[in-house]
C-alpha positions as CSV (number, residue, x, y, z in Angstrom):
1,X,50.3,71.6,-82.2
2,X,51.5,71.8,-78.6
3,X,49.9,73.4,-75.7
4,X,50.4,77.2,-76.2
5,X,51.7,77.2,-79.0
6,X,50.6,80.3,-81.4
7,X,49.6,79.2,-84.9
8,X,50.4,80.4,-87.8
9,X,47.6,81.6,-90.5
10,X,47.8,84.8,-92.9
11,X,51.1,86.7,-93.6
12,X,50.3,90.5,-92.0
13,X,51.8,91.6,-95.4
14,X,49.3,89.4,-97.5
15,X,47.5,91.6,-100.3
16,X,44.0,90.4,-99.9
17,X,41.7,89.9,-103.5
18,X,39.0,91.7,-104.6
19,X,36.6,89.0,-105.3
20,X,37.6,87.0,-102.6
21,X,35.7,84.2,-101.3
22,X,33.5,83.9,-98.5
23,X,34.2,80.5,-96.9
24,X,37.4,79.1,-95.5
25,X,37.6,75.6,-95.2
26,X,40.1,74.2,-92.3
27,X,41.2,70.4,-92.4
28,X,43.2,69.2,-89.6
29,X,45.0,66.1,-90.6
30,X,46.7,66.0,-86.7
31,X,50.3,66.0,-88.7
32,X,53.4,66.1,-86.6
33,X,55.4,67.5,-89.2
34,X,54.9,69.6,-92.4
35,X,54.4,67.4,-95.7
36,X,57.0,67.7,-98.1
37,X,55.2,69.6,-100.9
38,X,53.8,72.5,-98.3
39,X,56.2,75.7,-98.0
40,X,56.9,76.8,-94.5
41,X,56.1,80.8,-93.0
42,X,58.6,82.9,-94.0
43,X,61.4,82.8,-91.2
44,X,60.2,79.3,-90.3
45,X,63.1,77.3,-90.8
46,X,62.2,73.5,-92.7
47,X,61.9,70.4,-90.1
């Protein structure tokens, strides 16, 4: 991710579950670019 960049996490129009969990689990793989198989944000264009 470059220096100031914002990052992108939850959609503001997400509908959150009721039994949701309580954990998160991050894994930074230091990618450059989006794999293949993972969607971008919506109005993030593909790379």
């Amino acid at each position: 991710m470059t220096e100031g960049a914002a990052s992108w996490v939850l959609a503001p129009n997400r509908t959150p579950l009721a039994d949701a969990g309580r954990w998160v689990i991050v894994v930074d793989t230091e990618r450059t670019e989006r794999p293949l198989w993972s969607p971008a944000p919506p109005g993030e264009a593909l790379r």
